[in-house]
C-alpha distance (Angstrom), angle and dihedral (degrees) to the residues before:
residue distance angle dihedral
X1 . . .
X2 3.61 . .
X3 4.17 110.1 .
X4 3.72 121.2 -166.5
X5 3.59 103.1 -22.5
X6 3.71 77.4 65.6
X7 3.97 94.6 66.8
X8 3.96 88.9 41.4
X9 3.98 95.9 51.3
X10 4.30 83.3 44.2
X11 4.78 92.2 48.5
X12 3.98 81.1 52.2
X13 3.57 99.5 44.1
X14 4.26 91.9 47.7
X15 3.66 86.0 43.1
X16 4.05 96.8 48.9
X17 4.10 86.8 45.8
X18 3.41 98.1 42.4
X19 4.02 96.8 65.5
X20 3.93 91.2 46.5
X21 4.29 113.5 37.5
X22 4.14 95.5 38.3
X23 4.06 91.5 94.8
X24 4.07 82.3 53.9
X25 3.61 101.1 39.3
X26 3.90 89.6 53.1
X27 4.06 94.1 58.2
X28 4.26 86.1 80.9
X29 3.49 86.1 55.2
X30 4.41 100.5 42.5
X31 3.47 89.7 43.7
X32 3.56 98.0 52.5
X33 4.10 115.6 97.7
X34 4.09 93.6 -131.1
X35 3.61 101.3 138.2
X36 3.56 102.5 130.6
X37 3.67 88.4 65.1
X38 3.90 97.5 75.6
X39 3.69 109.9 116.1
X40 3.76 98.4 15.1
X41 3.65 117.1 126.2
X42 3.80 110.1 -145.9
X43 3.71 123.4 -159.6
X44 3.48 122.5 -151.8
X45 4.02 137.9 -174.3
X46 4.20 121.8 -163.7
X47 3.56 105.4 -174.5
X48 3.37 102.0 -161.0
X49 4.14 126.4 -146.0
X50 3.93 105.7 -128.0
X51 3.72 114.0 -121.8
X52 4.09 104.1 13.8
X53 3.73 132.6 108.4
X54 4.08 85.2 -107.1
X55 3.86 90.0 64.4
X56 3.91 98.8 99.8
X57 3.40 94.8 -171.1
X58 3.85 125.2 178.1
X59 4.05 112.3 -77.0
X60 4.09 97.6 33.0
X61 3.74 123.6 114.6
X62 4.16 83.4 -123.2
X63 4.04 89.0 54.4
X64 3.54 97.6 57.1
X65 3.54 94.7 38.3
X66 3.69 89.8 59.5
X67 3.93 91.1 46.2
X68 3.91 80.1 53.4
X69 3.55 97.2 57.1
X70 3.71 99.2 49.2
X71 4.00 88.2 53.4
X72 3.43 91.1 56.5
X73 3.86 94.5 48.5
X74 3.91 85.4 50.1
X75 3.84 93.3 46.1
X76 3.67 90.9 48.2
X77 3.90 108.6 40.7
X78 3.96 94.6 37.1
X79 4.10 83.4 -119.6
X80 3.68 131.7 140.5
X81 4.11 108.0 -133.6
X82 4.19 106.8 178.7
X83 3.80 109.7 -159.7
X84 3.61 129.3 -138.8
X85 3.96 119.2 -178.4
X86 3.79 107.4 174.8
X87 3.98 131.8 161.7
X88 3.74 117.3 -77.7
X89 3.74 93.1 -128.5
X90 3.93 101.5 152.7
X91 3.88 100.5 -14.5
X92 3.48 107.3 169.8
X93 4.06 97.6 49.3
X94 4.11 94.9 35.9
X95 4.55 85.3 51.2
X96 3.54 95.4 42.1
X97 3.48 88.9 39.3
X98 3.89 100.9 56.9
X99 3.65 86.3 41.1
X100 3.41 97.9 61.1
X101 3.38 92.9 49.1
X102 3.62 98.9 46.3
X103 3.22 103.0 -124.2
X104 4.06 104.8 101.2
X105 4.27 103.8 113.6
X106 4.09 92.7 -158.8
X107 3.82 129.3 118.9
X108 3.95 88.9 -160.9
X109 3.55 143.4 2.7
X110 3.78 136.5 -155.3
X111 3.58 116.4 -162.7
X112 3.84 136.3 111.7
X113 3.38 112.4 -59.3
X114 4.00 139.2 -173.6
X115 4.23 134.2 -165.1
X116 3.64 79.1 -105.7
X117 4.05 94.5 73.5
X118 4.01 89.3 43.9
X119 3.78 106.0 52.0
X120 3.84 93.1 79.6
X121 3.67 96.0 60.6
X122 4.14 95.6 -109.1
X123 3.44 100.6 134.0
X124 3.87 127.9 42.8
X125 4.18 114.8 -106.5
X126 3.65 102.7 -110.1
X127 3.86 88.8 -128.6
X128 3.71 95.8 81.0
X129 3.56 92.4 62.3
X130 3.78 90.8 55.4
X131 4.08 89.8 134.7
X132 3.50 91.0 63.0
X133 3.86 105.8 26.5
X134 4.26 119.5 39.8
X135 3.80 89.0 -163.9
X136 4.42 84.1 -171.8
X137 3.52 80.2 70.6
X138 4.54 96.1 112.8
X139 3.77 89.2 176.3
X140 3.14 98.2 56.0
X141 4.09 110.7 20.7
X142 3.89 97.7 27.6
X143 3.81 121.2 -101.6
X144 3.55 126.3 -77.7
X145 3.43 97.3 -96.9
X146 3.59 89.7 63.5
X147 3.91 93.8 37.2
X148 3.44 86.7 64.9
X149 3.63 90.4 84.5
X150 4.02 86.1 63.0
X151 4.12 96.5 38.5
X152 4.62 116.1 101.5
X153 3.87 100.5 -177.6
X154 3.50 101.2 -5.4
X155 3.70 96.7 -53.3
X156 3.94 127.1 95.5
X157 3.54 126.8 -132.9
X158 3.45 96.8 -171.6
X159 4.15 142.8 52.7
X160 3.88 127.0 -149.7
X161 4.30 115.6 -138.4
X162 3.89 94.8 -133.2
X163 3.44 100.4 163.4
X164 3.86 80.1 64.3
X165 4.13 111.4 103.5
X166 3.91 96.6 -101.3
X167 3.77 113.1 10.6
X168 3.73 96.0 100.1
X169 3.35 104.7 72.4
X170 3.89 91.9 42.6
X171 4.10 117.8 142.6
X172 3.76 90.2 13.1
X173 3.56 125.4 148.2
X174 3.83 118.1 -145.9
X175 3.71 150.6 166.4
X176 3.71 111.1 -106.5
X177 3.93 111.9 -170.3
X178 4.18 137.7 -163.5
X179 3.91 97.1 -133.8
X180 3.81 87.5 -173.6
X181 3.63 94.2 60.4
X182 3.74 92.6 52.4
X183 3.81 95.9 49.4
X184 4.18 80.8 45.2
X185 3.42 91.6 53.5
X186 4.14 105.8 34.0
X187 3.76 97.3 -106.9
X188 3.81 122.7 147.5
X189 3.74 100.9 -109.1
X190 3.55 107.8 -112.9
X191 4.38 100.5 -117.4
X192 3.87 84.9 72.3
X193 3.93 90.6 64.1
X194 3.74 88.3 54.7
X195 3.67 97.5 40.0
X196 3.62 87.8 49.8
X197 3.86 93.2 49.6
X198 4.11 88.9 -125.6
X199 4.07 99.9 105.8
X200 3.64 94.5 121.5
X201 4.08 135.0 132.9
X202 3.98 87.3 -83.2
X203 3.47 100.3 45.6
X204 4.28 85.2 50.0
X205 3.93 95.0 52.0
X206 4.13 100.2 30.8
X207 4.04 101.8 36.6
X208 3.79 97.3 24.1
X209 4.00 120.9 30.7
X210 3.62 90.6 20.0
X211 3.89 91.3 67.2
X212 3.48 101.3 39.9
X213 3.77 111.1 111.6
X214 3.92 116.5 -164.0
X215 3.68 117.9 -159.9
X216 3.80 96.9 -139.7
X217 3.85 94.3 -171.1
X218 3.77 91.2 65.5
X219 3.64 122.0 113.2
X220 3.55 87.7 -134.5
X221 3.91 114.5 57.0
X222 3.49 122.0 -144.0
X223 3.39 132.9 -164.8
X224 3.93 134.0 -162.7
X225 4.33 93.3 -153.8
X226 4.10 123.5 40.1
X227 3.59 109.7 -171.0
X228 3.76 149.7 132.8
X229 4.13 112.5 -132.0
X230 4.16 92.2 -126.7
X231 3.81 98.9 56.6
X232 3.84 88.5 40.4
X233 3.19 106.2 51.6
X234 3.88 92.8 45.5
X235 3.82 88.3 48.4
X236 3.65 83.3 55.7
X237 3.94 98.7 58.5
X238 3.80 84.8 56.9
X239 3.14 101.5 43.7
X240 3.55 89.2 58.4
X241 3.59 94.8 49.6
X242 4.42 89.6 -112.3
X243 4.35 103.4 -174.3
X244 3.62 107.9 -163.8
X245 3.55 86.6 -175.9
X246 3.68 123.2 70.4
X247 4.11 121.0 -172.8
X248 3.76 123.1 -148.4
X249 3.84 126.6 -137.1
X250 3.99 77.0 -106.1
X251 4.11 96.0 60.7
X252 4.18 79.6 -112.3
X253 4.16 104.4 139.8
X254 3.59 109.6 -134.3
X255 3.96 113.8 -164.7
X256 3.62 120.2 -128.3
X257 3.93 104.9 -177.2
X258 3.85 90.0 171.9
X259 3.55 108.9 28.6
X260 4.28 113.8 163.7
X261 3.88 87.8 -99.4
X262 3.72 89.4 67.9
X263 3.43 96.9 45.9
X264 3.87 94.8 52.3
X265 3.45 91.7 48.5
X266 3.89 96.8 52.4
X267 4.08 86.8 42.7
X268 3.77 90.9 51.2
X269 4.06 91.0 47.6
X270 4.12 98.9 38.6
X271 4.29 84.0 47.7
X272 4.10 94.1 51.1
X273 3.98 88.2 46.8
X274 3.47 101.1 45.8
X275 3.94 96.2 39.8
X276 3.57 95.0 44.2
X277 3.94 105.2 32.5
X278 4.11 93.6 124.5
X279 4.08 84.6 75.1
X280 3.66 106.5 28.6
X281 3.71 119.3 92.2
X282 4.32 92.9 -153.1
X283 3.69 119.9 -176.2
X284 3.49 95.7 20.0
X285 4.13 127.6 135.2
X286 3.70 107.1 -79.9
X287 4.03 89.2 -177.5
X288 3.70 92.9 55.1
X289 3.89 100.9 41.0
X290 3.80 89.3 -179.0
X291 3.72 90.1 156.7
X292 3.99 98.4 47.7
X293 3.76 90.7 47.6
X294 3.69 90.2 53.5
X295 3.60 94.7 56.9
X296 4.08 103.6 -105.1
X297 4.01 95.6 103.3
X298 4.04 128.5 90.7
X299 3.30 91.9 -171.8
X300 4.08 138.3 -0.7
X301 4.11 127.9 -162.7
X302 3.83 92.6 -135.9
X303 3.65 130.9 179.2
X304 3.81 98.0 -107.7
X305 4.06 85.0 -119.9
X306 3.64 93.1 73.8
X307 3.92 96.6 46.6
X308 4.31 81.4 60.7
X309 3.99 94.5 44.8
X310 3.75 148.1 55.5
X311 4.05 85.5 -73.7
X312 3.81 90.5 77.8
X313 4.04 109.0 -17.5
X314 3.28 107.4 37.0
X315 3.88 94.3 44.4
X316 3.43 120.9 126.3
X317 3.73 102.4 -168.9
X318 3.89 92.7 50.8
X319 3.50 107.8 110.2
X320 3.62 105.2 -173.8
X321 3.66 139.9 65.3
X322 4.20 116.1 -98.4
X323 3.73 126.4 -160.3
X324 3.74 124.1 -161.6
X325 4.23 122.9 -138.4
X326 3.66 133.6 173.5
X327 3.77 119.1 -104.9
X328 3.89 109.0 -83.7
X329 4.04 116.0 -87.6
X330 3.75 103.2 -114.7
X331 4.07 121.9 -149.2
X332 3.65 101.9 -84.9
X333 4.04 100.4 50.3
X334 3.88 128.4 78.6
X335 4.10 112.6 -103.8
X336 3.80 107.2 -109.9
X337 3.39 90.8 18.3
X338 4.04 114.9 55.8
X339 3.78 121.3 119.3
X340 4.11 127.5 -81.7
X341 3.96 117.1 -148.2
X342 4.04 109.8 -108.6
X343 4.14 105.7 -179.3
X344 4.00 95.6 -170.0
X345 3.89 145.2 -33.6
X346 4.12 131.7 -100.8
X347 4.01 96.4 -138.9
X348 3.62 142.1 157.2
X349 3.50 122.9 -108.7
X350 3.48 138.3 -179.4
X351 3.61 120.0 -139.3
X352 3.65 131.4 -133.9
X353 3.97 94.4 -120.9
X354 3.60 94.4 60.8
X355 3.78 113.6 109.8
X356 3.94 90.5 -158.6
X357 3.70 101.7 60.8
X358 4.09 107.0 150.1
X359 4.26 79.5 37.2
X360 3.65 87.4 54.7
X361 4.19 86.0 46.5
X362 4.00 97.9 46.4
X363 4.10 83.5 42.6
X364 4.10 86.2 56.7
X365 3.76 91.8 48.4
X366 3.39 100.7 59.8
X367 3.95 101.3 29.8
X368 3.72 80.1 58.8
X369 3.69 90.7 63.6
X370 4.00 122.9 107.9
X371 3.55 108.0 -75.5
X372 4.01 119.6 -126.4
X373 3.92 110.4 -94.8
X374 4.18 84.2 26.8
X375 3.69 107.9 68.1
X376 4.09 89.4 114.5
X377 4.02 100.5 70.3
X378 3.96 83.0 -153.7
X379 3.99 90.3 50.4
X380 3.76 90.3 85.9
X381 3.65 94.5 48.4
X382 3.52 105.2 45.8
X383 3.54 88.8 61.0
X384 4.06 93.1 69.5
X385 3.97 100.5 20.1
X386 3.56 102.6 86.1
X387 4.32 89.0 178.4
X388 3.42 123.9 69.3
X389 3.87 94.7 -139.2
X390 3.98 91.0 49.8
X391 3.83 89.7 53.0
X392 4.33 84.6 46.5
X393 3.89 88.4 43.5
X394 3.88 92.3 49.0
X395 3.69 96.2 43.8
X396 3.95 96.5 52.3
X397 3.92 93.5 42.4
X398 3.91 96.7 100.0
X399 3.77 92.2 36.4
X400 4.07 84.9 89.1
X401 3.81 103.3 18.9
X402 3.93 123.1 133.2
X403 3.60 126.2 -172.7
X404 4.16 118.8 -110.4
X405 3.53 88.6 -145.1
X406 4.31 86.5 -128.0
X407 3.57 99.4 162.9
X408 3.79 105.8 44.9
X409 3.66 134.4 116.3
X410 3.73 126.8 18.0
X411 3.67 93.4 -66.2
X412 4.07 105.0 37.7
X413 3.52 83.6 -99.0
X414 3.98 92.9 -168.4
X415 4.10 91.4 39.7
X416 4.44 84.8 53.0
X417 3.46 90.6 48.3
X418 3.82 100.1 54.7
X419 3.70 92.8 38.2
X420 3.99 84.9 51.3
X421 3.75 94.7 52.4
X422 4.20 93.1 48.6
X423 3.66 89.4 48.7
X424 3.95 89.3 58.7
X425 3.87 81.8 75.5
X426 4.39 99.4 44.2
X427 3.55 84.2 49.1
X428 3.81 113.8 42.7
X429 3.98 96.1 -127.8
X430 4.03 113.8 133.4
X431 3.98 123.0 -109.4
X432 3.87 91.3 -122.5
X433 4.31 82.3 61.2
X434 3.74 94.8 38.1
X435 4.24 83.2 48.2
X436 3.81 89.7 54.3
X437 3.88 98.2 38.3
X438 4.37 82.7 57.0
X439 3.57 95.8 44.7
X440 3.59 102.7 107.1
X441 3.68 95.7 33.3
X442 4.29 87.5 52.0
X443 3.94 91.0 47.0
X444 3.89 93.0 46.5
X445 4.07 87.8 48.1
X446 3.91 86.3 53.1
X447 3.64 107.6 45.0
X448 3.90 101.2 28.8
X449 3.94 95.8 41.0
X450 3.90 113.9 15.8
X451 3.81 108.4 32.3
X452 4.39 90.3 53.4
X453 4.15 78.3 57.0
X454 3.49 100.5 45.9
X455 3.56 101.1 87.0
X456 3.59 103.2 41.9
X457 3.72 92.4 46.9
X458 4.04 100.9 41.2
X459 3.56 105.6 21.7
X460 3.52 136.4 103.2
């Protein structure tokens, strides 16, 4: 990974495009029909997420390109749009909070939102602003896949700015790796798996984990897996292409909370844990990654956000070189094709107080645009990918992402379940009892949060 020359080579670069493709980059904004907007004053709120590569905080290239953006809006519309970029702390509960109350003074927020803050009709579903917003739009909102994350009944309350350098690889999961450690130690580095099309479940226990030796006596332990048991185990039911969801020749949904998919997956994790506990650090911070940045981790199950920030790329006391893989294809998904991980979505919504609702919609639209300096969706990357194959990795990631549905429910119903399943291994019990003891908490997930989705998300 490249460090700080990284955010040097990326200030030149927005400065050196900024002077030349403004003239183009206005035309979105000319041609647009936005009238009505002069003399509005627009609030809006960016709750940013501390430590990832959507944190535009004040000195980046991605900061003042924002700032830029908003200027030109103004300039062009005759409107008055007052920033506020504040840290995310506890978004969800502070939003919904002021909300409820009445008291929050913003035409539209972007932070990270769940189906838990749009069930009690706070926030306007993005759908009647259709005019304004084309929320089908993958490019430029995220697919539905990933919209998922922002959908209540099939409908979504909230849209993701993709074209914006680090958004689409929000709420991944991925496998971060120490590619000096593997040379150190005689281990196939990990890109000639996935070149080879053979990065599967197998290849990660038998070729990887299985021939990682730990001196235990050292002063400084090492470990060959960092991970915490609810993120894994949900990465696993993607990775293994799980469907909860089963359609008839009818169109009728049938729910399969357990289908075999599931149970391999959860087999194939609670087996690698237990049989190689001596050199797996389990249950450990995966947003942190204290010990991989320090050099005593093969490989890490990172949120993708930290492999494009200070956490891993931005670090200037990391010392080694890291690569960056997708989570291994298990047996029941198609190679090239099987599912990545995506925990939730960083969106704008527009909440139901607002008294400039289609302003707040036409503001989205454009905001949402490419920013100057970021027109090239690889620009960003290329910047702190210093492989090829992590840049090709990185950029395909969302391409087959579903969301875990974590956060849902009045108990994190997808968060309880994957912490339920790891704990089957800390505390003896079987999966068959751990299955049964989840059984009502798996069906409500399905029917009262997946099926209503279903259709909007995978049909036609």
């Amino acid at each position: 990974m490249k460090k700080l020359l990284a955010i040097f080579l990326l200030a030149v670069m927005i400065l050196s495009t900024a002077c030349t493709s403004a003239p183009e980059l206005m035309s979105f904004i000319e041609e647009a029909d936005l009238n009505n907007l002069k003399d509005v004053e627009l609030n809006w709120l960016y709750k940013l997420v501390d430590g990832t590569n959507v944190s535009y905080t004040v000195d980046t290239p991605q900061y003042d390109a924002l700032l830029k953006r908003v200027k030109e809006i103004e300039n062009s519309l005759g409107c008055t749009i007052k920033t506020k970029i504040e840290q995310h702390g506890d978004a969800l509960i502070n939003v919904d909070f002021e909300l409820m109350a009445g008291t929050l003074i913003y035409d539209t927020v972007l932070f990270a939102g769940d189906p838990d803050s749009y069930k009690g009709d706070l926030y306007y579903p993005i759908t009647d602003f259709s005019e304004y917003i084309d929320w089908t739009d993958s490019e430029k909102y995220g697919n539905k896949q990933y919209l998922e994350a922002s959908m209540y009944k099939g409908v979504p309350y909230s849209v993701s700015p993709m074209y914006w350098p680090g958004f689409d690889g929000v709420g991944l999961f991925v496998a971060a790796y120490n590619r000096d450690l593997f040379k150190q130690n005689n281990l196939t580095d990990l890109h000639e798996y996935y070149e080879q099309g053979t990065w599967t479940y197998d290849t990660f226990r038998n070729e990887f984990i299985a021939n990682v030796t730990i001196d235990t006596a050292s002063e400084v332990p090492m470990y060959a897996l960092q991970t915490d048991q609810p993120d894994f185990y949900q990465a696993l039911v993607y990775s293994n292409n799980v469907k909860f969801i089963e359609e008839a020749e009818d169109g009728t949904l049938i729910p399969t909370p357990y289908p075999q998919s599931f149970v391999n997956a959860m087999t194939w994790g609670q087996n690698l844990i237990s049989d190689y506990k001596e050199v797996i650090l389990y249950d450990s911070d995966t947003y942190e990654l204290e010990e991989y940045t320090r050099g005593e981790i093969f490989v890490a199950f990172a949120p993708s956000t930290a492999v494009t920030t200070g956490k891993i790329a931005y670090n200037e006391n990391s010392t080694f070189d890291s690569g960056v893989m997708p989570l291994p294809c298990g047996p029941d998904a198609t190679y090239g094709e099987w599912g990545q991980c995506v925990q939730g979505s960083h969106g704008f919504s527009i909440p139901v107080t607002t008294e400039n609702p289609e302003a707040a919609a036409m503001f989205i639209n454009l905001i949402c645009e490419p920013l100057v300096g970021f027109e090239d969706p690889t620009a960003f990357y290329n910047m702190i990918f210093e492989d090829e194959t992590d840049l090709e990795i990185y950029m395909q990631l969302g391409k087959n992402s579903r969301y875990d549905y974590t956060h849902v429910g009045d108990k994190s119903l997808g968060r309880q379940v994957g912490e339920g399943f790891g704990n089957a291994v800390c505390k003896g019990s079987s999966l068959t009892e751990r299955m049964e003891s989840y059984r009502n908490t798996m069906t409500t997930l399905v029917e009262d949060w997946m099926m209503p989705n279903y259709k909007t998300v995978y049909g036609e």
